[in-house]
C-alpha positions as CSV (number, residue, x, y, z in Angstrom):
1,X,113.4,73.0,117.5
2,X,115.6,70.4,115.8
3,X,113.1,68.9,113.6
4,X,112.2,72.1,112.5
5,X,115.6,73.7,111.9
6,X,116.2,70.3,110.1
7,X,113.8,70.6,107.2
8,X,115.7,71.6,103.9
9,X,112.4,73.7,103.0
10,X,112.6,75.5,106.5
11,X,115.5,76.6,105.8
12,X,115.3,77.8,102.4
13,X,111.9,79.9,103.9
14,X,114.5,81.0,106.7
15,X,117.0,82.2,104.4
16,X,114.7,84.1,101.8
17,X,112.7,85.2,104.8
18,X,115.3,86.4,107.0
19,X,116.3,88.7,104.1
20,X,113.0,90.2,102.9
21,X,111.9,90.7,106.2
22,X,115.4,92.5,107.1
23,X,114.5,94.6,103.7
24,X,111.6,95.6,104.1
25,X,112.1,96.7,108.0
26,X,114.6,98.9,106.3
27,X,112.3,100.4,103.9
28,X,109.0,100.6,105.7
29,X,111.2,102.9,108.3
30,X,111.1,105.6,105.6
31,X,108.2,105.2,103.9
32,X,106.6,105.5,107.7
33,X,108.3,109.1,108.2
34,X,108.1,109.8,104.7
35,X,104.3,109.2,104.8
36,X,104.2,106.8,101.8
37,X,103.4,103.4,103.2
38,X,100.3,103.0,100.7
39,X,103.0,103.1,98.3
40,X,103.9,99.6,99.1
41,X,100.1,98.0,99.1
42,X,100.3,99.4,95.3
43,X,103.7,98.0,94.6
44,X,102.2,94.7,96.1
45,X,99.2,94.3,93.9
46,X,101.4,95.7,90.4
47,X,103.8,92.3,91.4
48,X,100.9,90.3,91.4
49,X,100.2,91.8,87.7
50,X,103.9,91.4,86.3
51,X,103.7,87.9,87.5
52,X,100.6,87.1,86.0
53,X,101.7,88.9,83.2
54,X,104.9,86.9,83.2
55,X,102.8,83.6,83.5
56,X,100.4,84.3,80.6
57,X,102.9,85.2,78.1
58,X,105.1,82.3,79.0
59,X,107.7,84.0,81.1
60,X,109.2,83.7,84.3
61,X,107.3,85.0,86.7
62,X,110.0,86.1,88.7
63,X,111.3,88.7,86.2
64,X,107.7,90.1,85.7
65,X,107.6,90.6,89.2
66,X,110.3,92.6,89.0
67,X,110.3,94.5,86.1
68,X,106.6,95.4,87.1
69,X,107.5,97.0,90.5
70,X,110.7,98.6,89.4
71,X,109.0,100.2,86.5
72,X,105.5,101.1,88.1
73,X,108.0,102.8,91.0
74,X,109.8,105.0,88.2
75,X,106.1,106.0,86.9
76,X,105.2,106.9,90.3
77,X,108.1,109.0,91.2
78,X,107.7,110.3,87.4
79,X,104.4,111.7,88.1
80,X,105.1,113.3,91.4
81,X,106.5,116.4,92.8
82,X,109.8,115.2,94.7
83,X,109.2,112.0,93.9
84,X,106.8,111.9,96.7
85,X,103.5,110.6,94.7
86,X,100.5,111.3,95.9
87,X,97.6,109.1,97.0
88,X,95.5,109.5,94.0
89,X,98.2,109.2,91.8
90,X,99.1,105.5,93.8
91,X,95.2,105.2,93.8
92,X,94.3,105.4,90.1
93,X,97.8,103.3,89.3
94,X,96.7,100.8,92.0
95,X,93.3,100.5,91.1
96,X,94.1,100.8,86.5
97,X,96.8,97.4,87.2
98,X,94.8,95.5,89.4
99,X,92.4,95.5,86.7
100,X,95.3,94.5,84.2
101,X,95.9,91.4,86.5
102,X,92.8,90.5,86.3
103,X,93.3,90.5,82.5
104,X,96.3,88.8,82.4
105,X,94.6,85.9,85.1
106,X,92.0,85.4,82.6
107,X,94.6,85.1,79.4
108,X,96.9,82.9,81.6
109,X,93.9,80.5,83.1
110,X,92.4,80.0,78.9
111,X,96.0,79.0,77.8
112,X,95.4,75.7,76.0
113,X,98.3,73.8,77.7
114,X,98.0,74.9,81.0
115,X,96.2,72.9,83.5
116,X,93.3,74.8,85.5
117,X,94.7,73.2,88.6
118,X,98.0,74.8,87.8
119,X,96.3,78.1,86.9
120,X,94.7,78.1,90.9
121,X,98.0,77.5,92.8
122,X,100.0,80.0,90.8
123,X,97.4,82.3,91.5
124,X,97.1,82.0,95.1
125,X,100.8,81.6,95.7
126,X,101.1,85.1,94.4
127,X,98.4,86.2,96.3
128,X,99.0,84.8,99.6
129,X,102.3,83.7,99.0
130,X,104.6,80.4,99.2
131,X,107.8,80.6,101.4
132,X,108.0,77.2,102.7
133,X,107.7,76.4,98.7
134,X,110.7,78.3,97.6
135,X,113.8,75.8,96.4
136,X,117.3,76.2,97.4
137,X,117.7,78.6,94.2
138,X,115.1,80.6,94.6
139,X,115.1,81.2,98.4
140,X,119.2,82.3,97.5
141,X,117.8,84.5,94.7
142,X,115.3,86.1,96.9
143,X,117.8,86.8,99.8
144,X,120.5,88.4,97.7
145,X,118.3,90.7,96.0
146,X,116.3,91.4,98.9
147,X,119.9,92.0,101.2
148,X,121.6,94.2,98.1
149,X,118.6,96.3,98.3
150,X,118.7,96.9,102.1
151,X,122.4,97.9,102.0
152,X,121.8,100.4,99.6
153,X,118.8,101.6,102.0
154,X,121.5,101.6,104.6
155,X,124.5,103.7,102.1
156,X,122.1,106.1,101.6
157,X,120.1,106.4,104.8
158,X,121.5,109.4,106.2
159,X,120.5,112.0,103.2
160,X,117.5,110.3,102.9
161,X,116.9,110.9,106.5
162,X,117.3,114.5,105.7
163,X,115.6,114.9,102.9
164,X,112.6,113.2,104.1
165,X,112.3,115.3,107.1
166,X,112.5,118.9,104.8
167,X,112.9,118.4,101.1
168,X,113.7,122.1,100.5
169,X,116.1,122.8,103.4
170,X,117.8,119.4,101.8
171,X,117.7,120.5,98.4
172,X,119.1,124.0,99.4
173,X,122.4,122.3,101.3
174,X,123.2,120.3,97.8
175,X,121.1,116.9,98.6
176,X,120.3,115.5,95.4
177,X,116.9,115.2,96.9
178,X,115.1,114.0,93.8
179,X,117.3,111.7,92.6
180,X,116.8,109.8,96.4
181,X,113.2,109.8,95.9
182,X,113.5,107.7,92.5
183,X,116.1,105.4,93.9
184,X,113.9,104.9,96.8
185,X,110.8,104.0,95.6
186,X,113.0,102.1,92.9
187,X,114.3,100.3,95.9
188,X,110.8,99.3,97.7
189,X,109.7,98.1,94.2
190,X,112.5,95.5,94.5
191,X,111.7,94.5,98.0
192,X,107.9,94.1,97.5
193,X,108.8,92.0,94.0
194,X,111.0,89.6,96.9
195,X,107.9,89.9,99.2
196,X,105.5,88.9,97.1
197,X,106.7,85.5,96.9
198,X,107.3,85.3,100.6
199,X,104.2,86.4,101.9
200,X,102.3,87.5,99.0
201,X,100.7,90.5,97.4
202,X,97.8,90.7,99.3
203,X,99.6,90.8,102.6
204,X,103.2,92.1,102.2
205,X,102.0,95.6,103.5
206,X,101.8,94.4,106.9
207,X,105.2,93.1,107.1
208,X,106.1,96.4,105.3
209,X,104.3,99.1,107.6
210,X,103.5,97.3,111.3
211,X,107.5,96.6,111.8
212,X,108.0,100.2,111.3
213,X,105.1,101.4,112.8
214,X,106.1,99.9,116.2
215,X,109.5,101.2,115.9
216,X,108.4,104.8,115.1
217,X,106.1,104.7,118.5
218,X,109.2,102.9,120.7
219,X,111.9,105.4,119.7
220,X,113.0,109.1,118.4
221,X,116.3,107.9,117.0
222,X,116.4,107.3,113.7
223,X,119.4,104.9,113.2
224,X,118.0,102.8,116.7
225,X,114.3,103.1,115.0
226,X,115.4,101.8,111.8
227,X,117.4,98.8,113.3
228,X,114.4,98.5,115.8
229,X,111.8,98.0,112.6
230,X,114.2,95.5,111.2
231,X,114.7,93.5,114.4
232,X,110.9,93.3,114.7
233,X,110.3,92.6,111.1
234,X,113.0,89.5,111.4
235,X,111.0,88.0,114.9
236,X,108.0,87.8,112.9
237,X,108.8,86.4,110.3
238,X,110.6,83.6,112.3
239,X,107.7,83.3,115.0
240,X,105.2,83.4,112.4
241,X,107.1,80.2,110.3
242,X,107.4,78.3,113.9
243,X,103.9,78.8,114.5
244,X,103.0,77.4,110.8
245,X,105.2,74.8,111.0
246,X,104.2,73.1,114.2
247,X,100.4,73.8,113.2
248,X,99.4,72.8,110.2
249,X,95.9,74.6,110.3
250,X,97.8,77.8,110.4
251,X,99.6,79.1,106.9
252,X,103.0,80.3,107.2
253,X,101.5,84.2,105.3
254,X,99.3,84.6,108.1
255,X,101.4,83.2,111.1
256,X,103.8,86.3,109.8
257,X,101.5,88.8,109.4
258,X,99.8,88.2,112.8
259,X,103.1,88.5,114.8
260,X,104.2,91.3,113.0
261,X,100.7,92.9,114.2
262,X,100.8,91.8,117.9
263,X,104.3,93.8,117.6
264,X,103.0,97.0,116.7
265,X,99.8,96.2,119.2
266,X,102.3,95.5,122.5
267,X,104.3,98.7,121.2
268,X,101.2,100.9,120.8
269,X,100.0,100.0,124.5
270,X,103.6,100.2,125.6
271,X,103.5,104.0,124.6
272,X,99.8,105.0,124.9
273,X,99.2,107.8,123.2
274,X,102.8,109.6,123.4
275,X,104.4,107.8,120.3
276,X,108.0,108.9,119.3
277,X,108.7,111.0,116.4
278,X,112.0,110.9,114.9
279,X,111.7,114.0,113.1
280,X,113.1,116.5,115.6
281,X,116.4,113.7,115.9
282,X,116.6,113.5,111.8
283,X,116.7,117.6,111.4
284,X,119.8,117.2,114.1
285,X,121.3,114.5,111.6
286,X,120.8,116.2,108.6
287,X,122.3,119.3,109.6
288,X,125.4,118.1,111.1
289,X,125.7,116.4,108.2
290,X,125.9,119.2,106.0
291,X,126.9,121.7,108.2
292,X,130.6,120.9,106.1
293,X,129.1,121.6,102.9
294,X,127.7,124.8,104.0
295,X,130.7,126.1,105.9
296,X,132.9,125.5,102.9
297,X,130.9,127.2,100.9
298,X,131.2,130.3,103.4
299,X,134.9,129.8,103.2
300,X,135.0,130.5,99.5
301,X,132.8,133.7,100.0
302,X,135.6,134.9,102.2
303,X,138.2,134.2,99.9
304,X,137.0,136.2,97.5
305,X,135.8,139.0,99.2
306,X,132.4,139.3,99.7
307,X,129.2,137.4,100.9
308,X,126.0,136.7,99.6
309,X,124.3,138.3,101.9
310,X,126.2,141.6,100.5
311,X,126.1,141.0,96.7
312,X,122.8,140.9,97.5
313,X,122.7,143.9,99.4
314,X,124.1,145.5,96.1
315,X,121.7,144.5,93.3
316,X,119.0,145.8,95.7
317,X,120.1,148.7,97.1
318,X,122.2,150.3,94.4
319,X,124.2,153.5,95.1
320,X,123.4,157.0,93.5
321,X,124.9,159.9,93.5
């Protein structure tokens, strides 16, 4: 384990890995309950656009991965009801970018300067991904974005737990239950840019969903099941760069993607058929936690003198002499 711990690409693909995995853990937790985990295989395939994109117009790639996700994930939430889109909505955008990548691919492979060889390895490094390629820089670039977006995930995790269990009970108590779903999906667009370049385009959905998956089956709690989906996100990733490092047959993408997989398989058979649902423990949370909101609203009914409940009783049953 020395030898590998050693190598100053090891780490860099430890750091930056650690991080996205740790993210995306986080973030496939809710798109799981929230029954939006195709969102993230879309968000995938537009990074792979904005980087191609980025590539044939002579820009970073990195900022075309992001700007890509981050605005396709504003569009999405844009064209849905509570910010919850829909899976033709994701299916047309996923299928109408795609096809702009391909565009974008041919543009960036007939660029005069550009070397065909260069052309390939860009293109499957997106892809498939690169993580024991990352440099010191961008492996540190990649793990602060990727950790500033999983606090955020974590600030705002217990209205989103809410108002992804009952959007209009949420709403009613004051949760600014729109304004979540943007941020959110704003949120997994940053993750999946950092993903991309970890395990690629292509394959960033299974790190994404199986993590979560396996935690929604081994528990009901939300707060354990969202630390669990982390956890098992994290093992993989470092399991699946042992594995690739010691055998050199095996690429670092898959190596990930497999363990994450055998996860949700042991947790599946672990269960049977009686997986855990967290929603009946996230309705608990949300109400207690706006129980205080409610009751001080009550508080300044008394105060004045009347209820709702009885100014209603007036405009509908009006008194006549």
């Amino acid at each position: 384990m020395s030898d590998f711990l050693s190598q100053a690409f090891v780490q860099h693909a430890l750091l930056a890995g650690t991080a996205v995995a740790l993210a995306a853990g986080l973030a496939g937790y809710f798109l799981v309950l929230r029954a939006q985990i195709f969102t993230a295989d879309a968000l995938g395939h537009v990074a792979y656009t904005g980087a191609l994109g980025a590539l044939a117009f002579g820009v970073d790639p990195r900022l075309g991965l992001l700007l890509a996700t981050v605005l396709t994930a504003f569009g999405l939430a844009g064209a849905a009801r509570h910010s919850r889109p829909d899976d033709v909505v994701i299916g047309s955008t996923f299928g109408w970018l795609l096809a702009l990548g391909s565009f974008f691919l041919t543009l960036f492979t007939t660029r005069p300067p550009t070397s065909s060889t260069g052309n390939g390895v860009a293109n499957i490094s997106y892809l498939f991904g690169s993580i024991f390629g990352l440099s010191g820089d961008q492996a540190g670039l990649v793990a602060a974005i990727a950790l500033g977006a999983a606090a955020l995930i974590v600030i705002g995790a217990r209205p989103l737990l809410f108002a992804s269990l009952d959007e209009a009970v949420a709403a009613a108590r004051g949760v600014p239950v729109r304004v979540l779903g943007v941020g959110f999906l704003v949120l997994v667009g940053v993750i999946c840019a950092q993903a991309t370049q970890a395990v690629g385009a292509l394959l960033l959905l299974g790190l994404v969903a199986a993590p979560a998956g396996a935690a929604h089956r081994l528990t009901s709690r939300p707060f354990i099941g969202m630390a669990a989906a982390a956890l098992i996100a994290i093992a993989s990733m470092w399991v699946g760069l042992i594995v690739s490092f010691y055998t050199s047959s095996i690429p670092p993408s898959f190596a990930i993607l497999a363990a994450a997989t055998l996860g949700y398989v042991v947790s599946a058979v672990a269960t049977g058929s009686q997986g855990h649902s967290a929603s009946g423990d996230t309705g608990r949370l949300g109400g207690r936690l706006f129980q205080g909101a409610t009751h001080v609203r009550r508080s300044s009914h008394r105060s004045t003198g009347a209820s709702p409940s009885g100014r209603r009783a007036g405009r509908t049953r009006p008194h006549h002499p």
